[in-house]
Residue, then its C-alpha position, 0 to 999 in steps of 0.5 A: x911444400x911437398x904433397x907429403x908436408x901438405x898431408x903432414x900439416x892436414x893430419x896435425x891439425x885434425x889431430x889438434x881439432x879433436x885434442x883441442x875440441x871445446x877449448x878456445x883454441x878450438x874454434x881457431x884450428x877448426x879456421x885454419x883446417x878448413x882453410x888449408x882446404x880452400x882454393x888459393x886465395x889471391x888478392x888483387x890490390x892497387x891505387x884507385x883507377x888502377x884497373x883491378x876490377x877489369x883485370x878480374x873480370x879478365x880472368x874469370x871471363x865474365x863481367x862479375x866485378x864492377x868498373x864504375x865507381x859505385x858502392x860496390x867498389x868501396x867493399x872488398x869482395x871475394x869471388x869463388x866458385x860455387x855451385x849456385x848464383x848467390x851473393x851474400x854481405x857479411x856485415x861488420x856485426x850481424x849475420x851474413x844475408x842475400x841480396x838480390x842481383x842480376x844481369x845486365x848487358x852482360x854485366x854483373x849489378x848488385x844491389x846492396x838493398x840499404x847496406x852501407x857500404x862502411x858497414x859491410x865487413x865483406x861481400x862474397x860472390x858465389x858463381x859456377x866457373x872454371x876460372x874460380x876452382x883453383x883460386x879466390x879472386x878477392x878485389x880490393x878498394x883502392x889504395x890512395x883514395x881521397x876517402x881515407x876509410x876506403x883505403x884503409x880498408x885494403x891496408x886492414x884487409x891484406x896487413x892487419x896489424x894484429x892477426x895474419x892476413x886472409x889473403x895468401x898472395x896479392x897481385x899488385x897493379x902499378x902504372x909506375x912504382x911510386x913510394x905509396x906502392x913500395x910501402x903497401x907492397x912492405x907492410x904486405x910481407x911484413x907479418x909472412x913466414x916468408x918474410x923478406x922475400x917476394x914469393x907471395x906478390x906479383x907486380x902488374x903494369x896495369x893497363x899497358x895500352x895506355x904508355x904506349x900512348x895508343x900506339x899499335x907498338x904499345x904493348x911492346x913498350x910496357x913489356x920493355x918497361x915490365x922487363x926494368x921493373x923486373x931488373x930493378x933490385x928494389x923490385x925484386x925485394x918487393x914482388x917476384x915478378x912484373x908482368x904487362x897487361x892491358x886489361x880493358x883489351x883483355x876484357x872486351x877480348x874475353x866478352x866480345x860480342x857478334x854485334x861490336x864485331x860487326x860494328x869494327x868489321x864495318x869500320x874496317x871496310x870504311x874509307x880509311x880517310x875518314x877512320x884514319x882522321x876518327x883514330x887520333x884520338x877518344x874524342x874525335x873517334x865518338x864525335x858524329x861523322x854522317x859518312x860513316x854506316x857505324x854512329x857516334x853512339x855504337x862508336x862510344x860504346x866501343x871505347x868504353x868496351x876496349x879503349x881506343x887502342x883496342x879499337x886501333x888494333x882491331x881495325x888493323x888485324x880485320x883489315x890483314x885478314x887475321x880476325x875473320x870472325x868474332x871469335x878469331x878477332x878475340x883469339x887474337x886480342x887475347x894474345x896481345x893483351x898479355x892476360x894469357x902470360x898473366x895466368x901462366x904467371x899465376x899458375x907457376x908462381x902461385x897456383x903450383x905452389x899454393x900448400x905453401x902460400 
């Protein structure tokens, strides 16, 4: 939609809010002006363990979304710049309140102060950021869920049956495309004005370190893989584009800390015979080795923070001599994790044309 188009639309709806003021339609234009305003809306929707949330927390940069598989994450929760810290519920009946928050290891915990969690309509998370100006992340209970009102909750969410959804785009996390994907990814276009294209959903093969299986060649492998789903027609009709991300690398990528850095840079100048036997698997790389300067305990939380072949690569590009530093290494898992194509995918495909989405 041309600037010209936008501007018509936003003068025809201000001429609907005063003709229609005081009316029932009133109160419905007034939605609609103030949310041709807003920053794009993107939904981030996908199964249970899919990564979604570290794939937000990707994007902004920091910690906001929880990983784990606490109460928070059976809510959707809508993420935005704002000009102060707040987190605010907004109930299925009765008005919005502020709970408390804070940060820990870098992390973002919420309290929800005895809220249920299948009594919160929504919970929004107002945060200065750069990353939040031109789009609302919304993150998104699993689909696919043993608890069926858990994944209702994103279907009623991103294709209410009766009104249209508050999500502008969605980008959708999939290991491989399963029936249960392709349906979700139908019942999201079903009620469009763009109905039977793909323009509004972007497929993400969802963290890619994982086909490869840990390799080095990993994300080589998911970019193969990325690139069939791409060619593939069924596809096609259902999302514009599949891109491959390792999340959890990008993630640790974007938060890296002076002293995991350490930890890997000591690593890397340990016996390779003892590393070499550590990295074949998640198990044997947290298992006690005495030899090593780096415990067992430092060595887990390493996995937690960036998986074994976050581990893996690290190791090889501070041992060639391309990750100096703290921040070069970062540099240089940012690149490989594939979340800087991502964002150039969602500034083409979604941002540039966010009037008409």
């Amino acid at each position: 939609m041309s600037a010209r188009v936008s501007d018509q639309v936003a003068r025809l709806l201000d001429e609907a809010c005063e003709r229609y003021a005081g009316t029932p339609a009133g109160g419905t234009l007034d939605v609609a002006r103030a949310r041709l305003r807003e920053p794009l809306r993107v939904a981030i929707a996908g199964k249970v363990k899919a990564g979604k949330s570290t794939l937000l927390n990707a994007l902004v940069g920091e910690q906001l979304a929880p990983t784990d598989a606490g109460e928070c994450t059976r809510i959707v929760t809508w993420y935005r710049d704002g000009i102060t810290y707040q987190v605010t519920l907004h109930p299925t009946s009765g008005r919005p309140v502020s709970v408390p928050f804070r940060r820990e290891n870098g992390a973002l915990t919420i309290r929800l102060d005895g809220h249920r969690p299948e009594a919160i309509d929504r919970m929004v998370v107002d945060w200065p950021s750069a990353s939040l100006r031109t789009m609302i992340l919304i993150d998104t209970p699993g689909i696919g869920s043993l608890s069926t009102d858990i994944a209702g909750r994103t279907h009623a969410f991103l294709a209410p049956a009766d009104r249209p959804g508050e999500a502008d785009a969605v980008c959708y996390l999939m290991r491989h495309l399963h029936g249960t994907d392709a349906r979700f990814l139908e019942s999201f276009h079903d009620d469009r004005a763009a109905r039977g294209t793909p323009m509004n959903a972007i497929g993400v093969l969802s963290r890619a370190d994982e086909i490869g299986v840990g390799r080095l060649d990993a994300l080589q492998t998911a970019d193969l893989i990325a690139r069939r789903y791409r060619a593939d027609p069924q596809v096609r009709r259902l999302c514009q584009t599949v891109v491959p991300v390792a999340g959890l690398l990008a993630q640790a990528a974007v938060t890296l800390r002076e002293d995991e850095y350490a930890s890997l840079a000591s690593l890397a100048a340990a016996d390779r015979s003892l590393t070499a036997e550590l990295l074949w698997s998640a198990d044997r790389f947290g298992a006690d080795q005495p030899s090593l300067e780096v415990d067992c305990g430092r060595r887990r939380a390493l996995l937690d923070r960036m998986g074994l072949f976050g581990v893996r690569l690290s190791l090889a590009l501070i041992r060639g001599g391309g990750a100096p530093s703290a921040t070069q290494l970062a540099r240089a898992l940012v690149d490989q994790s594939g979340i800087t194509a991502f964002k150039e995918t969602l500034a083409t495909q979604f941002a540039a044309r966010a009037d008409l989405l």
